[in-house]
C-alpha positions as CSV (number, residue, x, y, z in Angstrom):
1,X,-38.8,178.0,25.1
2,X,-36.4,180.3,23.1
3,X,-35.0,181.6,26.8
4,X,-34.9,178.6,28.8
5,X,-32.7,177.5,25.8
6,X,-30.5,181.0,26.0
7,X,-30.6,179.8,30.0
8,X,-29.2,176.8,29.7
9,X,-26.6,177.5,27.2
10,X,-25.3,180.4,29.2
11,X,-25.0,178.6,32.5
12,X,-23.3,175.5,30.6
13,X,-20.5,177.6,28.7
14,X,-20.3,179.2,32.2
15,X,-19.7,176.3,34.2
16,X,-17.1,174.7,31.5
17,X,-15.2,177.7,31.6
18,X,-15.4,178.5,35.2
19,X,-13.2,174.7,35.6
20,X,-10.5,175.9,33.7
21,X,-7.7,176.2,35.9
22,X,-3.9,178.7,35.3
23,X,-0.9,177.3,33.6
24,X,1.0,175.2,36.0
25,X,4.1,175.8,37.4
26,X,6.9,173.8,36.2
27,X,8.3,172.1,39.2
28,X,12.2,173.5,39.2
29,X,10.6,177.3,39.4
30,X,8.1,176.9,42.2
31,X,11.1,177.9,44.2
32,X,12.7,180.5,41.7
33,X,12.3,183.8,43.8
34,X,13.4,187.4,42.2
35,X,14.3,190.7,43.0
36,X,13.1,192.7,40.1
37,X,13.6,196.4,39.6
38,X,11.6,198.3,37.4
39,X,12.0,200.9,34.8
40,X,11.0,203.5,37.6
41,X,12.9,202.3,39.7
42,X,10.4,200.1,41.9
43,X,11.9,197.0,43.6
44,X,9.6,193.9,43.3
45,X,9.7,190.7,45.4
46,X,8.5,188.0,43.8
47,X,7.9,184.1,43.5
48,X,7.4,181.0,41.3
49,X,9.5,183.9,38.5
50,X,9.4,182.4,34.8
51,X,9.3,184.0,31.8
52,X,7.3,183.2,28.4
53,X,5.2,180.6,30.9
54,X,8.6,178.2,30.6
55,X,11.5,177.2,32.3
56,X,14.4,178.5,29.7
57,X,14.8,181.8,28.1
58,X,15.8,181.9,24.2
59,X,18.3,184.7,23.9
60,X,20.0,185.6,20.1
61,X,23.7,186.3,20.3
62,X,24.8,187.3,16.1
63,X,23.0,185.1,14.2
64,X,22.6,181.8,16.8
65,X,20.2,181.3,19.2
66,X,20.7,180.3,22.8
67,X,18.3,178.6,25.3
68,X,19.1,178.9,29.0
69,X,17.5,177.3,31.7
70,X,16.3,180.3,34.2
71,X,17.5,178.4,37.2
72,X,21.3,178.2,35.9
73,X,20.4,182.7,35.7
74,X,22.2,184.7,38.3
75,X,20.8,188.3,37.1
76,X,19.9,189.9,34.3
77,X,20.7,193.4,33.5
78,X,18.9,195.1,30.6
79,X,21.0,197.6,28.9
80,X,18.3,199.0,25.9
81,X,16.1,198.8,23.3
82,X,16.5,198.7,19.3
83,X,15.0,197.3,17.3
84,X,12.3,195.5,18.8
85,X,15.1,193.5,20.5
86,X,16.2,194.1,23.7
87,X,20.1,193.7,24.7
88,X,21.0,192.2,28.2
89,X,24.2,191.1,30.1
90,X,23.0,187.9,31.5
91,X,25.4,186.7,34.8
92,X,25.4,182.6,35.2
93,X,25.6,181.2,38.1
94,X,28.5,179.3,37.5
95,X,30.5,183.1,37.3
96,X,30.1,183.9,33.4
97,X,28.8,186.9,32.2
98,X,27.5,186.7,28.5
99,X,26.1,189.4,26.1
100,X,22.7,188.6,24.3
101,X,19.7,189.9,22.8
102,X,16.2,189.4,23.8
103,X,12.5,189.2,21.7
104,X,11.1,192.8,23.1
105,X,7.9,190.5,23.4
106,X,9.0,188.5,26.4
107,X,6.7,188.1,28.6
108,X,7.5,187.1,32.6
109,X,5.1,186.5,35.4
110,X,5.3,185.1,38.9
111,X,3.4,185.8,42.3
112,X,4.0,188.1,45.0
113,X,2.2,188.6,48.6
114,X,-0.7,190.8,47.1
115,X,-1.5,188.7,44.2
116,X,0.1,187.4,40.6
117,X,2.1,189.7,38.7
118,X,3.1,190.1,34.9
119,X,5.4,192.6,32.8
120,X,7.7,192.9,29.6
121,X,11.3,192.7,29.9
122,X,11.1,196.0,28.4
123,X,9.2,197.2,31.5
124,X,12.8,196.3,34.1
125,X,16.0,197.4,34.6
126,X,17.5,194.3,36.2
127,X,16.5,191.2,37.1
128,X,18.0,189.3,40.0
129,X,17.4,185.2,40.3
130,X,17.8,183.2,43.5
131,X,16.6,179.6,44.0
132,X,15.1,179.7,48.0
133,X,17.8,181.4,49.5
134,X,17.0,184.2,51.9
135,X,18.1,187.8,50.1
């Protein structure tokens, strides 16, 4: 009795978590491709780009904080490290370029041809956004 219980409990807890599906893509980044180059130098074609599993990245410039959709995000170049912050020069699409800092934690995924792929921005050099255009 004691195993056909076990049994049971183990093919229930299976099956519930088998139907959990990945986080969804929000619609305005299906088409969000990047070019992403990392810290060795590697160049990395990807799709469906977003970082932190959202739409905007929060940057810190001084003391204020600054939320920026990743679509209005021509590239992003990362110049270093300190302080468990990272600095960038961000370029916007609409032709400004704007210093800010970065949580070392940030976290971006997307998909490529071989499968899903994840990294820090700590782990890149520069990242290059491009909404469905051919580069």
């Amino acid at each position: 009795m004691g195993i056909l219980y076990v049994l049971v409990l183990i093919l229930s807890v299976t099956s519930v978590y088998g139907m959990s599906e990945p986080a969804q893509i929000p619609p305005e980044l299906r088409n969000l491709k990047a070019k992403v180059e990392d810290t060795k130098g590697v160049v990395h074609e990807l799709k469906a780009f977003r970082c932190n599993e959202g739409a905007t990245l929060k940057f810190k410039r001084g003391s204020l904080d600054y939320t920026l959709s990743l679509v209005s995000i021509k590239s992003i170049r990362v110049l270093g490290v300190e302080d468990g912050s990272v600095r960038v020069m961000v370029h916007l699409k609409d032709g400004k370029v704007e210093g800010f800092h970065l949580p070392s934690s940030t976290r971006c995924s997307a998909q490529t041809e071989v499968g899903n792929v994840e990294f820090y921005i700590t782990d890149v050099k520069n990242i290059e956004l491009y909404q469905g255009e051919a580069k």
